[in-house]
C-alpha positions as CSV (number, residue, x, y, z in Angstrom):
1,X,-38.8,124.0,66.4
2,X,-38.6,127.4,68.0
3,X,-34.9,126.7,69.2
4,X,-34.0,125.9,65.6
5,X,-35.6,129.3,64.1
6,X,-33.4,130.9,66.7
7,X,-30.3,129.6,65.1
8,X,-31.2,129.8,61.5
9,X,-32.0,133.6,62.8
10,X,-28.9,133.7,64.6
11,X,-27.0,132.7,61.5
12,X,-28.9,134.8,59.0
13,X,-27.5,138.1,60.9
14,X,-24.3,136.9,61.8
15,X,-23.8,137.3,57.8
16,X,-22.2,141.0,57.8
17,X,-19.1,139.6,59.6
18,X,-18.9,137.0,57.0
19,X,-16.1,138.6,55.1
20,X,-13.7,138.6,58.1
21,X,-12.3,134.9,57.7
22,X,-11.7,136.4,54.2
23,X,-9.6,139.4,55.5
24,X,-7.7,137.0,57.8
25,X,-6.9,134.7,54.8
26,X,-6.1,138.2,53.1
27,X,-3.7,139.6,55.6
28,X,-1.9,136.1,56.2
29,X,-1.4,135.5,52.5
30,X,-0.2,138.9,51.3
31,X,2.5,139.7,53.3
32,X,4.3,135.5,52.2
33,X,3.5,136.4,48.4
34,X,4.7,139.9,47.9
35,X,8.0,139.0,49.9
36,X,8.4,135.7,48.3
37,X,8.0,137.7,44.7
38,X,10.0,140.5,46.4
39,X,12.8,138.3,46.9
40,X,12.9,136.5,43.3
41,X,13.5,140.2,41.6
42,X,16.2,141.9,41.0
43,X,14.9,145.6,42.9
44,X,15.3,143.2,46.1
45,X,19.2,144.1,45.3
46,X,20.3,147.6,44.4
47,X,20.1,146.6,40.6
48,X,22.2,149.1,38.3
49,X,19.6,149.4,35.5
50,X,15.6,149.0,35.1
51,X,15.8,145.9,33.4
52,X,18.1,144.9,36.3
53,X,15.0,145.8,38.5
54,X,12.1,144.1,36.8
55,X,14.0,141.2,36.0
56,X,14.4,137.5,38.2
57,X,17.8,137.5,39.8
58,X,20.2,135.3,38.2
59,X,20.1,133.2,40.9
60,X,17.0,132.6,41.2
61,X,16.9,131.8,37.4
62,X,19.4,129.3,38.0
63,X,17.9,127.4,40.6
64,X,14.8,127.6,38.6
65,X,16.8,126.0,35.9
66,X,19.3,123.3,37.4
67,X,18.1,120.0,37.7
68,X,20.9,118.9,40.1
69,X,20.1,120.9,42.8
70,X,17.2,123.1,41.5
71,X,13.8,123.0,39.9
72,X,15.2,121.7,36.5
73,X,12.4,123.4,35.0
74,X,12.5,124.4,30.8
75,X,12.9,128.3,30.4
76,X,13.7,129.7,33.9
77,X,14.2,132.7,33.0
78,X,10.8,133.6,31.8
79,X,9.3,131.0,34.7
80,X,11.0,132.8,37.3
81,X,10.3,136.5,36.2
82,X,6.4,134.9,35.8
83,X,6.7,133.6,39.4
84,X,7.9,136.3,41.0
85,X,6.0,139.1,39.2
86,X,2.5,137.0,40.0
87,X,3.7,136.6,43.3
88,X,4.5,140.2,44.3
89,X,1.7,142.1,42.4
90,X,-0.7,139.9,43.5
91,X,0.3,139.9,46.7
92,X,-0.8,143.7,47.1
93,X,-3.4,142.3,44.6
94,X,-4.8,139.9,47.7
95,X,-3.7,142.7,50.2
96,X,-6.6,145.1,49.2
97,X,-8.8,142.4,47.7
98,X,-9.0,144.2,44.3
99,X,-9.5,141.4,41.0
100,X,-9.3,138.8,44.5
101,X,-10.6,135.8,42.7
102,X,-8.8,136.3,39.3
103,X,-5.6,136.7,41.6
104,X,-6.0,133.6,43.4
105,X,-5.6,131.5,40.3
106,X,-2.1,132.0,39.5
107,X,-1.4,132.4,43.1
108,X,-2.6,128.6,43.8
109,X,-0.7,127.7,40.7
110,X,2.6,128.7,41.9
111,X,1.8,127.0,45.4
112,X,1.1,123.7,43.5
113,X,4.5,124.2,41.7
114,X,5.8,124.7,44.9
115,X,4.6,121.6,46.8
116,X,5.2,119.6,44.3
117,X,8.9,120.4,43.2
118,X,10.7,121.6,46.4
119,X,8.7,120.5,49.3
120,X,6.7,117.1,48.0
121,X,10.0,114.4,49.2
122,X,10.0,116.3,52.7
123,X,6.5,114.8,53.8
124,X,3.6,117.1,55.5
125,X,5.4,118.6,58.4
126,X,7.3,122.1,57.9
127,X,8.5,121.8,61.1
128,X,9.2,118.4,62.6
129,X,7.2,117.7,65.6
130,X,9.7,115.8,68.3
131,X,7.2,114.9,70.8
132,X,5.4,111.6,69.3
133,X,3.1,112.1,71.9
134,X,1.3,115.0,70.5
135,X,1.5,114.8,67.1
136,X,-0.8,115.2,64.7
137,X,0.2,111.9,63.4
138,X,-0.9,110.2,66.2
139,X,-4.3,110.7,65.0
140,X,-3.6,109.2,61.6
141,X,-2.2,106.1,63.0
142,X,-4.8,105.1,64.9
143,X,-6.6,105.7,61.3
144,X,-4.1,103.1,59.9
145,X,-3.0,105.5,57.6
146,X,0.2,104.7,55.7
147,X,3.3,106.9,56.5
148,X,1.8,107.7,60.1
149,X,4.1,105.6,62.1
150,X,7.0,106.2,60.1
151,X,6.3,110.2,61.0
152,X,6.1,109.5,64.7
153,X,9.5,107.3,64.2
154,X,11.0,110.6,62.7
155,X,9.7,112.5,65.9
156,X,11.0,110.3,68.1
157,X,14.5,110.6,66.3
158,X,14.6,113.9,65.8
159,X,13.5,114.2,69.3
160,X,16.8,112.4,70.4
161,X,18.9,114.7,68.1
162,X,17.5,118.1,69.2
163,X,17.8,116.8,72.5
164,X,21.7,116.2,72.3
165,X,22.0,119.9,70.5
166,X,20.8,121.0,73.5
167,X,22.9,119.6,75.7
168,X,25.9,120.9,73.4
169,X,24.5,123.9,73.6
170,X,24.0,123.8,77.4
171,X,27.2,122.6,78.7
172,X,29.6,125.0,76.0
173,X,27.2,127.3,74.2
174,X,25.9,131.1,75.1
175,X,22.1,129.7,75.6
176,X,21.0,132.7,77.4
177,X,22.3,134.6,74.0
178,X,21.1,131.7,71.2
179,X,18.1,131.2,72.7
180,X,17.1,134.9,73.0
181,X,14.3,135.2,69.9
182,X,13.3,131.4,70.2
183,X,14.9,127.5,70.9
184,X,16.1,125.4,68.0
185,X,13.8,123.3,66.0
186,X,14.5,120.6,63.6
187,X,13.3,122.0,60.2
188,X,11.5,119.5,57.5
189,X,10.5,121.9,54.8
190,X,7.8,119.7,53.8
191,X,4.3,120.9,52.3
192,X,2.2,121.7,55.1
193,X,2.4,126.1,54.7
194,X,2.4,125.5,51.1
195,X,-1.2,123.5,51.5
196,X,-2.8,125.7,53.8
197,X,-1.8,128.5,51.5
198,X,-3.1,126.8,48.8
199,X,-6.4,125.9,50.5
200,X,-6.6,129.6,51.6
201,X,-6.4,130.5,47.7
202,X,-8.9,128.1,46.7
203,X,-11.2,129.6,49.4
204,X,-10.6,133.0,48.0
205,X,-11.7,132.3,44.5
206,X,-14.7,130.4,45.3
207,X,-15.6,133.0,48.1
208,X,-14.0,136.4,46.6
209,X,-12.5,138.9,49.0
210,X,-15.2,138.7,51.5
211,X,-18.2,140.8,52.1
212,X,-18.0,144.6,53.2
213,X,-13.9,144.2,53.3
214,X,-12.4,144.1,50.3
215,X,-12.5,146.6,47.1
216,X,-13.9,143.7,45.1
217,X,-17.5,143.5,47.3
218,X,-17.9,147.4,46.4
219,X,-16.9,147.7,42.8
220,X,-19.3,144.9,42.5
221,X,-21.7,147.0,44.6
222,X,-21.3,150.0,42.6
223,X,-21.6,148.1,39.5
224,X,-24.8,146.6,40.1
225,X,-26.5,149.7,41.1
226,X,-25.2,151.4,38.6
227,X,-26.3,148.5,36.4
228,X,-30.5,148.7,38.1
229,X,-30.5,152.3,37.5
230,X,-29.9,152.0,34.0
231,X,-32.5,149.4,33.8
């Protein structure tokens, strides 16, 4: 019984660093949104006019709008100014953890849109694993889980194909030069950043901005003090 008093003490004051998984989420989210919004406006390309500036570029808009080889999505041009605007004010929104939970509402929105429409076909992998051996797969196979040994499958091929790029690359390529900031991977664009982005969103508005780090825990601070005094 004394052993588990410890903990629950333990626990109780390890509480004042319970805002910093919500800084972490912070810092890692803010920096994908405001670029990601940055990139969708027209100020991300010397625009001639103000308008130019606040508006989505055209083709962004398009791609929002074609439903050959985009989104196909009804009014792009308003859905794409409304994406990229949410994205890039509340990025710095998220950044300094000012209206954190409010923020993270749209912000999950648009990462629902986004797994659903562009990266939903592609499976869960971003990038494709091409060692069977240790993917996370593996795991879900033994589990029986459908689609798990059709993923490893894909490993193994893409495994073979990354391989023989390689070798290409080896025998007539510059690999000192190409492989200089990294080695090739085989990309699969599917939804896993998307749903750890999400789930870091949805942590956000349930949790706020986190204690003692973000603007939101001392406006919140100052309000209620200011709120007991005038009691």
């Amino acid at each position: 019984m004394t052993l588990l008093n410890h903990y629950q003490t333990l626990i109780q004051k390890s509480q004042i660093f319970s805002g910093i998984p919500f800084l972490l989420f912070r810092l890692i989210l803010a920096p994908v949104m405001i670029i990601a919004g940055y990139s969708k406006l027209g100020m991300s390309e010397n625009p001639a006019s103000f308008s130019e500036a606040i508006m989505a570029l055209p083709s962004v808009v398009s791609w929002f709008g074609n439903s050959e080889w985009g989104l196909g999505l009804p009014m792009p041009g308003l859905l794409a100014f409304l994406a990229g605007w949410t994205e890039f004010l509340g990025g710095w929104l998220i950044l300094i953890g000012l209206f954190t939970r409010a923020v993270a509402i749209p912000l999950a929105f648009t990462m629902v849109v986004a797994i659903t429409t562009v990266h939903w076909h592609n499976g869960w992998f971003s990038i494709t694993p091409t060692n069977s051996e240790t993917s996370a797969a593996k795991v879900l196979d033994w589990l029986a889980i459908p689609g798990a040994k059709a993923s490893l499958e894909n490993s193994k091929a893409a495994q073979e194909r990354l391989n023989k790029m390689r070798e290409i690359l080896d025998e007539h390529g510059f690999t000192e030069y190409l492989y200089e900031t990294g080695k090739p991977v085989v990309l699969n664009n599917g939804i896993e950043f998307g749903f750890i982005y999400f789930a870091m969103l949805l942590s956000l508005f349930f949790n706020g901005g986190g204690r003692y780090v973000s603007l939101d825990y001392w406006l919140a601070r100052k309000f209620l003090r200011n709120t007991q005094q005038d009691s």
